[in-house]
C-alpha positions as CSV (number, residue, x, y, z in Angstrom):
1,X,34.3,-41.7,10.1
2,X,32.7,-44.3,12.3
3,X,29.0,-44.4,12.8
4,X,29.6,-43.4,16.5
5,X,31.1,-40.3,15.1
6,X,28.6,-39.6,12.5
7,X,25.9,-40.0,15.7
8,X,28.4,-37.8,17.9
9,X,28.1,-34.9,14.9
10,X,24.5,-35.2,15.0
11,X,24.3,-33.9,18.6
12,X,26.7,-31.0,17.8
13,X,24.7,-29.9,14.7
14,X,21.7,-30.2,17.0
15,X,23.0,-27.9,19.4
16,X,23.4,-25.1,16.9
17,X,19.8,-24.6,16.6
18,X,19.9,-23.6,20.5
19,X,23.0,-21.6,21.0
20,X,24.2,-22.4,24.4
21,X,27.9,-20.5,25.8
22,X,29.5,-24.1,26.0
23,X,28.5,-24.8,22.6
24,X,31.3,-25.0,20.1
25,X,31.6,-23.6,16.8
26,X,30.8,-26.0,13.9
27,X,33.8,-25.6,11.4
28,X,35.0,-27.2,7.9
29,X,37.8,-26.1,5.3
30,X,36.0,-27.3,1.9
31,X,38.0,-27.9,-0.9
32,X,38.1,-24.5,-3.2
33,X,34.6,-24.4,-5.2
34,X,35.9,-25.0,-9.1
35,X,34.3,-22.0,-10.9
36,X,35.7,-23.2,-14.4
37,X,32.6,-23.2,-16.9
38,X,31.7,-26.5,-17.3
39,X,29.2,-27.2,-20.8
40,X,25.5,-28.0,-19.3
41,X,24.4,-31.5,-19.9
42,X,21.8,-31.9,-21.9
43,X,20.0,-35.7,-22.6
44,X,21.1,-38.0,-26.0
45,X,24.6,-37.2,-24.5
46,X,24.7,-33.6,-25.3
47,X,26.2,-30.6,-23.9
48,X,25.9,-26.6,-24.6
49,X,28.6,-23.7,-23.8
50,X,27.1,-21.4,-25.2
51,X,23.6,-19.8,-23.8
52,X,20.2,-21.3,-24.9
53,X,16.7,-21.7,-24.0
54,X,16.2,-25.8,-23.0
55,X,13.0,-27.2,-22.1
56,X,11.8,-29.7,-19.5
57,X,12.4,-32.6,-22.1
58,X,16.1,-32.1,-22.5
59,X,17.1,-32.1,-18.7
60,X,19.7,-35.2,-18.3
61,X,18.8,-35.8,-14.6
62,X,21.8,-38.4,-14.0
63,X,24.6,-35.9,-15.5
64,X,22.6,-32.9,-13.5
65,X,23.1,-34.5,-10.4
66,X,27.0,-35.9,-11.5
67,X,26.0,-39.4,-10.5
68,X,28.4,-40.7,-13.3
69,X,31.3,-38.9,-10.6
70,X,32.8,-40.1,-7.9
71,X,30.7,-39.1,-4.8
72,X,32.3,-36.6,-2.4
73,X,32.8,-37.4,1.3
74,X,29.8,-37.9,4.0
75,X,31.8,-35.3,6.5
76,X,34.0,-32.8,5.7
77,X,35.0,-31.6,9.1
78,X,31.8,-30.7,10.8
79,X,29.8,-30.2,7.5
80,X,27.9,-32.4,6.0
81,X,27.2,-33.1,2.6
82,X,24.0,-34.4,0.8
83,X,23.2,-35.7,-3.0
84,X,21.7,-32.7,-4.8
85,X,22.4,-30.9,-8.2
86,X,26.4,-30.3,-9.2
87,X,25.6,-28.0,-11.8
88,X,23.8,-24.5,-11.6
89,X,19.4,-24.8,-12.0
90,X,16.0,-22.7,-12.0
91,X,13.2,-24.8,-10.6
92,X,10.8,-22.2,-9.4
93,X,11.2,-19.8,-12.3
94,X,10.1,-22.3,-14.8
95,X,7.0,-23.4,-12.6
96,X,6.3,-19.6,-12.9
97,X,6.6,-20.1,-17.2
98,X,9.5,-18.2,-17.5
99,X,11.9,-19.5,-20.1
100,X,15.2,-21.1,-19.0
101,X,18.6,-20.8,-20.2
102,X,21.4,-22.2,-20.0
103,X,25.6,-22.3,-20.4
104,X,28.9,-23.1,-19.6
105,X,28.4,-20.5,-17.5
106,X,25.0,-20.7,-16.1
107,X,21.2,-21.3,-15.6
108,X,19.1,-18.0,-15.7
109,X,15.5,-17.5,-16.5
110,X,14.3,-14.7,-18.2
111,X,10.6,-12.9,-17.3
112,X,7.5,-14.7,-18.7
113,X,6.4,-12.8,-21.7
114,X,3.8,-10.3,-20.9
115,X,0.8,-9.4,-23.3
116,X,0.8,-5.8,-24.5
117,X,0.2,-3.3,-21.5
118,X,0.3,-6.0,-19.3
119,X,3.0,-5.3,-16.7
120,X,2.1,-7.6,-14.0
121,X,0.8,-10.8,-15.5
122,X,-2.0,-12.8,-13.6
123,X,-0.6,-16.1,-12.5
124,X,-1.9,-19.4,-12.5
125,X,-1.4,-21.4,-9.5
126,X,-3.1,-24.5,-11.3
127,X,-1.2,-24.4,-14.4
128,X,2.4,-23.7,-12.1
129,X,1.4,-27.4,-10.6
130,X,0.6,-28.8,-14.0
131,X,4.1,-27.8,-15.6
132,X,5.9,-30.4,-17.5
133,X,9.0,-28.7,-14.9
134,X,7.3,-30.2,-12.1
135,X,7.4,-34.2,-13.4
136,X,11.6,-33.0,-13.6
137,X,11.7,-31.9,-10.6
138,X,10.2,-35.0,-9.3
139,X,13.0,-37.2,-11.2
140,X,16.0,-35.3,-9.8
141,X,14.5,-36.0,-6.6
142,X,14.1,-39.1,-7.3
143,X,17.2,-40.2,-8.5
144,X,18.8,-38.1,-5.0
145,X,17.3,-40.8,-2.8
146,X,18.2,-43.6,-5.0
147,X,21.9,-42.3,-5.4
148,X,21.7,-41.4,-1.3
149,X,21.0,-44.9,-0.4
150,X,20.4,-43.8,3.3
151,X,23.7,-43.4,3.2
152,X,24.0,-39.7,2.2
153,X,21.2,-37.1,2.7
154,X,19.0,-36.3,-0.1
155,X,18.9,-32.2,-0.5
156,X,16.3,-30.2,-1.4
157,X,16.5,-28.4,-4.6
158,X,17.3,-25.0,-4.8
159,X,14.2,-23.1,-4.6
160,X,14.2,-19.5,-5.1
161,X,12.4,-17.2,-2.6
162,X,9.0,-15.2,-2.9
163,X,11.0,-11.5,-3.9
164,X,13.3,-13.4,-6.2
165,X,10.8,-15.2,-7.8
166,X,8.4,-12.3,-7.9
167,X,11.5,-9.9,-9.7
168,X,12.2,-13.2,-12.1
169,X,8.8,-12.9,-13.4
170,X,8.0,-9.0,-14.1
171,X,12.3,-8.6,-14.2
172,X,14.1,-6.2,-11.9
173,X,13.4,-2.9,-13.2
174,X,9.3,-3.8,-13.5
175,X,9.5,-5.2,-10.1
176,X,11.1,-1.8,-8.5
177,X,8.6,0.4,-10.5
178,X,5.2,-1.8,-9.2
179,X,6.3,-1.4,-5.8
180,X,5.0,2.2,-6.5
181,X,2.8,2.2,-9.5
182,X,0.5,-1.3,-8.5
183,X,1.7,-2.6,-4.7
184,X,-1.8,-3.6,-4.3
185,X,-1.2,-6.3,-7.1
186,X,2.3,-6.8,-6.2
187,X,1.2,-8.3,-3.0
188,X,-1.2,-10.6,-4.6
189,X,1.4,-11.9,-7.0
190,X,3.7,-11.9,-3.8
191,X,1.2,-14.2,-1.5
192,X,0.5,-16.6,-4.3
193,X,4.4,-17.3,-4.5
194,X,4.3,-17.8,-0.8
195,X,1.3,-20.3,-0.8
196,X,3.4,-21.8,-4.2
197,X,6.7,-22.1,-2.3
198,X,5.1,-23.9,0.6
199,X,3.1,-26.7,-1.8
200,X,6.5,-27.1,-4.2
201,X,9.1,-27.4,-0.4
202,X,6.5,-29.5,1.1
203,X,6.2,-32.0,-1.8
204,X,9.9,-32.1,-1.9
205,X,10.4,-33.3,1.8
206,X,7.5,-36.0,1.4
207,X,9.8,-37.1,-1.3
208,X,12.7,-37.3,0.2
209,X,13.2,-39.5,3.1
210,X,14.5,-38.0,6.6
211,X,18.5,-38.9,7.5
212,X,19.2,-39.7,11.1
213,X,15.8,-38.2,11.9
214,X,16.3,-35.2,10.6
215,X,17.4,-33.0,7.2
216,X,20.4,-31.6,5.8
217,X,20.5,-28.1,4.4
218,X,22.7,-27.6,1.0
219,X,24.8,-25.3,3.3
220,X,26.0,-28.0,5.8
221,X,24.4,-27.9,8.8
222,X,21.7,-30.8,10.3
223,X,18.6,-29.9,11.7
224,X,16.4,-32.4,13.9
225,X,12.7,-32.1,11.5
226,X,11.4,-30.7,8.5
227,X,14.2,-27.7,6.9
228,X,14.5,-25.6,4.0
229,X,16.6,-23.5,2.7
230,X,15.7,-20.1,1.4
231,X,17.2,-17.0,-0.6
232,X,16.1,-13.4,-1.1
233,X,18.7,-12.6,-3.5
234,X,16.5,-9.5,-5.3
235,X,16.6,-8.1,-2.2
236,X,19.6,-6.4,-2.8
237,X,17.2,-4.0,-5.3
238,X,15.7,-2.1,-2.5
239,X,15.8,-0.5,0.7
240,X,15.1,-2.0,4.1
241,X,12.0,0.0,4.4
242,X,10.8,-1.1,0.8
243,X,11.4,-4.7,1.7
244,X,9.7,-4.7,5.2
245,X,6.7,-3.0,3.6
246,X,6.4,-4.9,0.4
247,X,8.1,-8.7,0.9
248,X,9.2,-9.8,4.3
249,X,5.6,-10.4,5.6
250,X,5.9,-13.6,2.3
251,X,8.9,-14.4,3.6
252,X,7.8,-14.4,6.9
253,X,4.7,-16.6,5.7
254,X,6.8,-19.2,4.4
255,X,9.6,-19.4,6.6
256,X,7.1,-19.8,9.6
257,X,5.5,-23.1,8.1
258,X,8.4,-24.7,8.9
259,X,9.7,-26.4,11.9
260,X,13.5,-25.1,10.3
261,X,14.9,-23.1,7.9
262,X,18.1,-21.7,7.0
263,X,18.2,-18.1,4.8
264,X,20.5,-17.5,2.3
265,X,22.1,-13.9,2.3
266,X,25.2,-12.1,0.7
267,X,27.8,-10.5,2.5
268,X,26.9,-7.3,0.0
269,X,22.9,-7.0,0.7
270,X,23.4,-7.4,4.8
271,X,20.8,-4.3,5.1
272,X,17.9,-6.3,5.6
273,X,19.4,-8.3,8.5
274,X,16.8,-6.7,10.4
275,X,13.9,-7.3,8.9
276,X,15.2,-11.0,8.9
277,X,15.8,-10.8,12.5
278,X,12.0,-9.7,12.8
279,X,10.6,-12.5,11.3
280,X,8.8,-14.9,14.0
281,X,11.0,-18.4,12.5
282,X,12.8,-20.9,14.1
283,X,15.7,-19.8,10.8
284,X,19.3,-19.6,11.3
285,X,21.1,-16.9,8.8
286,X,23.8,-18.0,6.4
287,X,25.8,-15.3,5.3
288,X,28.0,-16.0,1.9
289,X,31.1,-13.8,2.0
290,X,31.7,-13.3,-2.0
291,X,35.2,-12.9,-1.9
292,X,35.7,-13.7,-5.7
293,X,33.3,-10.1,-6.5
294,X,36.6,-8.2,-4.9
295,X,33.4,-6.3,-2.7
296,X,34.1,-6.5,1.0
297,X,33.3,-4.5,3.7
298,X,34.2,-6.5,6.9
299,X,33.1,-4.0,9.4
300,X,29.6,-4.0,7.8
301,X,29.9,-7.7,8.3
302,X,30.9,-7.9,11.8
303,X,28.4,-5.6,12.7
304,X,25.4,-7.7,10.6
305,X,27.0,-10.8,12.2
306,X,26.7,-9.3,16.3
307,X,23.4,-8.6,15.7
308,X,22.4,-11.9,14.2
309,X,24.0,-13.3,17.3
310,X,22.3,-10.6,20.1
311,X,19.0,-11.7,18.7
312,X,20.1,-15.7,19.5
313,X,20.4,-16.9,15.9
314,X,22.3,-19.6,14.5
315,X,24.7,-18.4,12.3
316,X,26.4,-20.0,9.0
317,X,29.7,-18.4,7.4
318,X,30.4,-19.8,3.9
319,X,33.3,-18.4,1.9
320,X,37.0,-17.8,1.3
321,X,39.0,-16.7,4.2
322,X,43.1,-16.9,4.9
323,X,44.8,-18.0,7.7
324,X,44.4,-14.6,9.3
325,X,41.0,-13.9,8.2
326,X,40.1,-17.7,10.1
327,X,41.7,-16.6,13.1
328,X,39.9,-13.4,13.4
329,X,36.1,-14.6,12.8
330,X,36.8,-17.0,15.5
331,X,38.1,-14.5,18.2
332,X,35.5,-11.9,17.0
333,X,32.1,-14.2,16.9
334,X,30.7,-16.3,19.7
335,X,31.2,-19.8,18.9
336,X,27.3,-21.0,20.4
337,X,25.0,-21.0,16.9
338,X,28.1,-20.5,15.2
339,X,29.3,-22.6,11.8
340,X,31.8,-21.6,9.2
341,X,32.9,-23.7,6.5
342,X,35.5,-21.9,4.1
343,X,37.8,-22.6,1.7
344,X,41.5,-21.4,1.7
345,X,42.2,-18.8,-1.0
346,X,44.4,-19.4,-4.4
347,X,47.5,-17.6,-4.7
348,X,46.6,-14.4,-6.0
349,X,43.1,-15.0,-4.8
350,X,41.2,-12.1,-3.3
351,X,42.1,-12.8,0.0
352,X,45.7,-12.7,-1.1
353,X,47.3,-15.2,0.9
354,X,48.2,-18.6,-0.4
355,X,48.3,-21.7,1.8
């Protein structure tokens, strides 16, 4: 692709961020995502299948980031595609102290370890910006915008929201039970996250350098200033009403610093799409289907998807879809703010219907 079409994309992807009706939908097939565990690369040239805790001093930074590969294209249709981690990490849970582990399988932290009685431990702000995690995250970055060269766009790393990190550091049940038994602490853990989140994103973009005057999301999509991308994951453990009165006002905080952001949801925990909607951020919604966890409710999905699209949002599809399935999302969704970038399914895939 010449520059003239790289420059050419750039206006598209800049027009998804202010959904007009003449605007076109912004659409990629990606090659399937290879789910095959994979040992986790550890430094002196070692790997682990099998799950342990590692520390900050055994993180391989050039194997994390598959610089050793072959780098995948710029452009893939109308995505894009920036330099960032190829295997799974925790970078805001370990800034929290919570041990890390890892596998062939995955990266997973497990709550900080609470003194006796203690079920919401105090945290530290000052001590979360001291971790040894922190110099690691700095490297990764680091070796992103050497590997980009301005050629590629140097990603953020994968930054875990407020509620998620608030429910990886009590755990799930504990954080369900002190929306009830302490929500008065619960907010005070919740709004040093926030203020946490915004020091650890905004260090990351002064580190990484802006591509074509702007930043790439790990989903795809280009946006003209400052992004980041942001998940709520644990908000699939409670209600709507329990996450508007408990989280989204952190959520909210965060998301508002920025001049762009793009939320990370599943197509199983759509129920607080509007609370999203609510929140007062220039943030488009990307919704990941999850066709490999068999649990699909398209209707549900349509109808999370028109009102995503009634209140003006952009709107990112990411997931397996057939043929058919293609055909139908773009007949039944307004192409203005619209991207999808999918993969085709595997014979005898969940979608049933091999290319």
């Amino acid at each position: 692709m010449s520059e003239a079409d790289v420059d050419q994309l750039i206006e598209k992807h800049k027009r998804f961020w202010t959904p007009s009706a003449e605007d076109e939908v912004l659409l990629a097939e990606r090659p399937h995502p290879n789910w095959r565990p994979k040992a986790y690369p550890l430094r002196g040239d070692v790997s682990t299948s099998d799950v342990r805790q590692i520390h900050p001093h055994e993180v391989d930074v050039k194997r994390l980031l598959g610089l050793n590969d072959r780098l995948p294209p710029l452009i893939t249709g109308d995505s894009i595609t920036g330099i960032e981690p190829v295997y799974p990490v925790c970078w805001m849970e370990p800034l929290l102290g919570c041990p890390i582990h890892a596998s062939a399988f995955s990266c997973t932290s497990k709550p900080v370890p609470k003194p006796p009685g203690d079920r919401l431990p105090a945290f530290d702000r000052g001590a979360a910006l001291r971790s040894p995690w922190l110099e690691v995250m700095d490297r990764v970055i680091e070796e992103e915008v050497a590997a980009a060269d301005s050629v590629y766009p140097a990603l953020q790393l994968h930054l875990r929201g407020v509620i998620d990190m608030l429910s990886a550091y009590v755990g799930e049940e504990q954080l369900c039970l002190s929306m009830y038994d302490e929500p008065q602490r619960l907010r005070e853990l919740a709004d040093g996250f926030a203020e946490l989140y915004v020091r650890i994103a905004e260090r990351g973009l002064r580190m990484r350098p802006s591509w074509k005057g702007g930043y790439v999301s790990s989903w795809g999509v280009y946006a003209p200033g400052p992004l980041v991308d942001y998940q709520i994951d644990a908000s699939n453990l409670v209600s709507l009403e329990a996450y508007g009165r408990h989280f989204a006002a952190f959520d909210e905080k965060v998301l508002c610093r920025f001049p762009y952001s793009v939320i990370h949801l599943h197509a199983c925990g759509l129920h607080i799409v509007d609370a999203v909607l609510d929140m007062k951020c220039n943030c488009a919604v990307e919704i990941n289907l999850d066709r490999e966890a068999a649990s699909w409710n398209k209707e549900a999905f349509f109808n999370a998807c028109r009102k995503i699209q009634d209140r003006r949002k952009p709107l990112i599809v990411v997931g397996e879809l057939s043929v058919a399935e293609l055909d139908e999302f773009l007949c039944r969704l307004q192409p203005a703010g619209l991207a999808i970038f999918y993969w085709s399914p595997r014979e005898g895939g969940p979608c049933g219907e091999p290319r």
